[in-house]
Biotite code that builds the C-alpha atoms (Angstrom):
import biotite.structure as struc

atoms = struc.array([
    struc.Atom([0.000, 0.000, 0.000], chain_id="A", res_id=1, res_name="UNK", atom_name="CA", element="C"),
    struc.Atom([1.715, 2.918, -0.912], chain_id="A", res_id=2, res_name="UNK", atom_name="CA", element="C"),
    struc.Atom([1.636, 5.807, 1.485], chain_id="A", res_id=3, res_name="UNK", atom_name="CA", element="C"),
    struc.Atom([0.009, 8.718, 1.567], chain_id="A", res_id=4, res_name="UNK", atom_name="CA", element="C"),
    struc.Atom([3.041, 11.273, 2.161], chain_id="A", res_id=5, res_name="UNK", atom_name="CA", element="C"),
    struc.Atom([4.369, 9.560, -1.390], chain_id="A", res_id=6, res_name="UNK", atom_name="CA", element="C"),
    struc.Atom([1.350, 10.257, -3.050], chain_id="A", res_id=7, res_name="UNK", atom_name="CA", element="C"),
    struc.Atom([1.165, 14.038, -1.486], chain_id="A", res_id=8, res_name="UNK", atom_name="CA", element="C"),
    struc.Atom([4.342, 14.429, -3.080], chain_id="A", res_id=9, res_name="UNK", atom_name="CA", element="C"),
    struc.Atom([3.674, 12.856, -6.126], chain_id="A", res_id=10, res_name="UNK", atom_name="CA", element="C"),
    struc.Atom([0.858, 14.391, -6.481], chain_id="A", res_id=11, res_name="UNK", atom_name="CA", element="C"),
    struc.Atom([-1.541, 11.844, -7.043], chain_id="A", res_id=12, res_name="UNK", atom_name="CA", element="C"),
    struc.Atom([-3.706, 12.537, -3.955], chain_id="A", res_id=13, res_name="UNK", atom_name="CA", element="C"),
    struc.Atom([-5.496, 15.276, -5.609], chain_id="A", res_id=14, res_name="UNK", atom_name="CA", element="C"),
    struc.Atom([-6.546, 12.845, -8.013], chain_id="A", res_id=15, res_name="UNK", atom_name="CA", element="C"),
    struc.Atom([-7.628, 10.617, -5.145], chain_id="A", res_id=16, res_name="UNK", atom_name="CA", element="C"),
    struc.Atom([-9.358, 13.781, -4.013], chain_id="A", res_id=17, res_name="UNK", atom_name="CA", element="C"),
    struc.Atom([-11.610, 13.751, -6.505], chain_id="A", res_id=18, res_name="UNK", atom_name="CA", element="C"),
    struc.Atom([-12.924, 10.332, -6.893], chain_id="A", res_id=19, res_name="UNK", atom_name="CA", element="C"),
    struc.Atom([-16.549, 10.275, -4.887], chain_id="A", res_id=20, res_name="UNK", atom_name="CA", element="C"),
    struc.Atom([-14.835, 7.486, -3.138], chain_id="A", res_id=21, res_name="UNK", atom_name="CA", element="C"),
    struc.Atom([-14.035, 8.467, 0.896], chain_id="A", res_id=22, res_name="UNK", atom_name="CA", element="C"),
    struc.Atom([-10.017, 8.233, 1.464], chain_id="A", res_id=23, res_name="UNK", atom_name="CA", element="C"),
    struc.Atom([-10.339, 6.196, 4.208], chain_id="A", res_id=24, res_name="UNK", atom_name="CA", element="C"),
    struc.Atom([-12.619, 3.833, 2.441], chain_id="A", res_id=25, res_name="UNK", atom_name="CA", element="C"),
    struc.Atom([-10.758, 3.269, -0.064], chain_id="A", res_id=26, res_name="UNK", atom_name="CA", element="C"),
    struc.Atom([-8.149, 2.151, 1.916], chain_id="A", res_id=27, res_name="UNK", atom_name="CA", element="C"),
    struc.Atom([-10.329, 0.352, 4.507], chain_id="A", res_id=28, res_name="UNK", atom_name="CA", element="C"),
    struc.Atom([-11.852, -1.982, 1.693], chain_id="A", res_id=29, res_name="UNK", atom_name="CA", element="C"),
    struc.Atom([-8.890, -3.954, 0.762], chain_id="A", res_id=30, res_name="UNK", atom_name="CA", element="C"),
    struc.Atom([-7.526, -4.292, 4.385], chain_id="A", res_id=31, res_name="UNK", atom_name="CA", element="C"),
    struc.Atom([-10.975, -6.096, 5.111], chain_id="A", res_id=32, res_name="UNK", atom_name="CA", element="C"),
    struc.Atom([-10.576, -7.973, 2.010], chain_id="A", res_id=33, res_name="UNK", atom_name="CA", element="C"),
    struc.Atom([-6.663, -8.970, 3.506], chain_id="A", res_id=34, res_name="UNK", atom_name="CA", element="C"),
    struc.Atom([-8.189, -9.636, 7.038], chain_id="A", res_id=35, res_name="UNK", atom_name="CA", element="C"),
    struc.Atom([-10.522, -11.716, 5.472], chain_id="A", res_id=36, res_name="UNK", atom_name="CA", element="C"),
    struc.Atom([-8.197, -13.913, 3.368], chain_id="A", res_id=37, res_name="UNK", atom_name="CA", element="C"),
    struc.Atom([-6.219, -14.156, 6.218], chain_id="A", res_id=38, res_name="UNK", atom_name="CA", element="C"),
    struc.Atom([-8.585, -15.506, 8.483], chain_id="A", res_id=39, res_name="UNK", atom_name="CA", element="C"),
    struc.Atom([-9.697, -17.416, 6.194], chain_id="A", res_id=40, res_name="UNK", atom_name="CA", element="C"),
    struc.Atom([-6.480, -19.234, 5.007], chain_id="A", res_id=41, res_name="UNK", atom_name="CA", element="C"),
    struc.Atom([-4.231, -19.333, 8.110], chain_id="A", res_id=42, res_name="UNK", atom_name="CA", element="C"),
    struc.Atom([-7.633, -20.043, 10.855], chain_id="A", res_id=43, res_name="UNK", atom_name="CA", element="C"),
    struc.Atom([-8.764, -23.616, 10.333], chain_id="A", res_id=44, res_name="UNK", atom_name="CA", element="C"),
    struc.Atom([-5.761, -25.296, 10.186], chain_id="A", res_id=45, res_name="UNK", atom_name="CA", element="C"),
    struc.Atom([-4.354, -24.383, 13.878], chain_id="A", res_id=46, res_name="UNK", atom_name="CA", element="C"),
    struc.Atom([-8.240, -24.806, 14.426], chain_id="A", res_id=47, res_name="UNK", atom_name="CA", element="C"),
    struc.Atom([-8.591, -28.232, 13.670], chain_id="A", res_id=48, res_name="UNK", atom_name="CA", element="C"),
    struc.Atom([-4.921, -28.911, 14.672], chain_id="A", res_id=49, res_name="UNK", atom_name="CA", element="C"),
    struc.Atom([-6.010, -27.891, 18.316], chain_id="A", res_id=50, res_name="UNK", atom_name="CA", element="C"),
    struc.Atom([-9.560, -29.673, 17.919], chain_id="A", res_id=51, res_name="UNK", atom_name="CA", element="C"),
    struc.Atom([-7.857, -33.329, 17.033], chain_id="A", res_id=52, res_name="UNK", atom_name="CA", element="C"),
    struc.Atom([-5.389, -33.061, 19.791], chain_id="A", res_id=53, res_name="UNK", atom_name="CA", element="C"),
    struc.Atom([-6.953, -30.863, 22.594], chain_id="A", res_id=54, res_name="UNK", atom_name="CA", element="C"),
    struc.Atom([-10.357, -31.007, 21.844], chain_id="A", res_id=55, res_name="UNK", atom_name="CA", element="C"),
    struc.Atom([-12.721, -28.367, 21.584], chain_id="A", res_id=56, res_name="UNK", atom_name="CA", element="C"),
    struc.Atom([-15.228, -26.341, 24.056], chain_id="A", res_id=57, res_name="UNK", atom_name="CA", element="C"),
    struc.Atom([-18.164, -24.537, 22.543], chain_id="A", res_id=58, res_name="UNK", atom_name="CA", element="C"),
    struc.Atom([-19.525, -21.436, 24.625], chain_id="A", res_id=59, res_name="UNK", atom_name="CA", element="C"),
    struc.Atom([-22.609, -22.004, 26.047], chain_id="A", res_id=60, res_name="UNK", atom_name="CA", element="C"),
    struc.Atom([-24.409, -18.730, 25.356], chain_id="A", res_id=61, res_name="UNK", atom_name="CA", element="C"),
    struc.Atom([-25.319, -18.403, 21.905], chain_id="A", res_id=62, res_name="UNK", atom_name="CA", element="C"),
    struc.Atom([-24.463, -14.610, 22.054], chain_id="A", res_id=63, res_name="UNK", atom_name="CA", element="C"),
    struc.Atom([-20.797, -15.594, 21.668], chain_id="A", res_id=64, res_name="UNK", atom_name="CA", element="C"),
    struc.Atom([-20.735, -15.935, 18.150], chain_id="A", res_id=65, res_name="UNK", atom_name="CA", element="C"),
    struc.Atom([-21.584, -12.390, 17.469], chain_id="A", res_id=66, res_name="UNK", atom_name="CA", element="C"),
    struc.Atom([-20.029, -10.852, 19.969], chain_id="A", res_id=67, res_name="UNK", atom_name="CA", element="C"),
    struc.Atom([-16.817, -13.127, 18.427], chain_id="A", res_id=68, res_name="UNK", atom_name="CA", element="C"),
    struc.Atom([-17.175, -11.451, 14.762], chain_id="A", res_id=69, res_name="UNK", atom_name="CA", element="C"),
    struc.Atom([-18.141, -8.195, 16.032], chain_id="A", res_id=70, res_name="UNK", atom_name="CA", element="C"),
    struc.Atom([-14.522, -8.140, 18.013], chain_id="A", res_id=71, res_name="UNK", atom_name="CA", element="C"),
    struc.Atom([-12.726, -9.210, 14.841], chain_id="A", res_id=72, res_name="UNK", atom_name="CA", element="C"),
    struc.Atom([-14.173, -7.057, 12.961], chain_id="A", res_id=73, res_name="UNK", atom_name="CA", element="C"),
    struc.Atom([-13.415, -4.084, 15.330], chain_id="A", res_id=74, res_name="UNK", atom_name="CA", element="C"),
    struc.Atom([-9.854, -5.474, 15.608], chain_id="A", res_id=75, res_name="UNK", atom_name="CA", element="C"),
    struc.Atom([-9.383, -4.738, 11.980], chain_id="A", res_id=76, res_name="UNK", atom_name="CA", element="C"),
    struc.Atom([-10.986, -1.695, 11.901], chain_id="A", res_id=77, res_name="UNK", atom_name="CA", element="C"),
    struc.Atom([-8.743, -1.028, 14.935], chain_id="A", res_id=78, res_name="UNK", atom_name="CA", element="C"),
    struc.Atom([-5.417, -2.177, 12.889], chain_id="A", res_id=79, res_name="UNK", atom_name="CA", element="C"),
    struc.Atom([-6.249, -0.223, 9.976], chain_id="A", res_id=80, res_name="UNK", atom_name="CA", element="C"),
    struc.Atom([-7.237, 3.607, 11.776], chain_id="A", res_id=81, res_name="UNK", atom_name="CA", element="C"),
    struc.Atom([-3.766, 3.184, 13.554], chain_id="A", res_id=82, res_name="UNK", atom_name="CA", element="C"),
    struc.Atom([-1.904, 2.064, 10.477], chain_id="A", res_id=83, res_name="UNK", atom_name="CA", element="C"),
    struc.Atom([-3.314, 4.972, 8.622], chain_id="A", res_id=84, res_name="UNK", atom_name="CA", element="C"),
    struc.Atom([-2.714, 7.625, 11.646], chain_id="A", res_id=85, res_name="UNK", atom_name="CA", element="C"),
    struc.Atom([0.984, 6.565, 11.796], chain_id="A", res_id=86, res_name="UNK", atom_name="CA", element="C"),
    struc.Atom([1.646, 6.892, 8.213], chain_id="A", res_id=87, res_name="UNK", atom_name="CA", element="C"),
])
């Protein structure tokens, strides 16, 4: 992802500027897309690596499960604002 003080002086951000795309969410949509993939590729096998030898424990509230993808999602949202502040 190239960074924004490269395309200040390159110029390019004014073209950015003018798409009726939001900066931010332009930049937030492939980092989901990259969370997701990740998740995705490198979760289930350390998932069912742990489940054949440890065993697993399902919560007993059914709440859990959103609750679980509402923190990842935050998480990423999370990564991405501070990545994007410190650049």
């Amino acid at each position: 992802m190239i960074d924004i003080a490269e395309r200040v002086s390159s110029g390019e951000i004014a073209v950015h500027f003018t798409r009726p795309v939001d900066l931010q969410l332009a930049w937030w949509a492939p980092d989901m897309g990259r969370a997701s993939f990740q998740l995705l590729s490198r979760g289930p096998p350390p998932l069912f690596i742990g489940a054949v030898t440890v065993g697993i424990t399902w919560p007993d509230s059914w709440s859990a499960y959103p609750l679980g993808s509402m923190s990842l999602f935050l998480a990423v949202w999370i990564s991405l604002t501070l990545r994007f502040w410190s650049t």
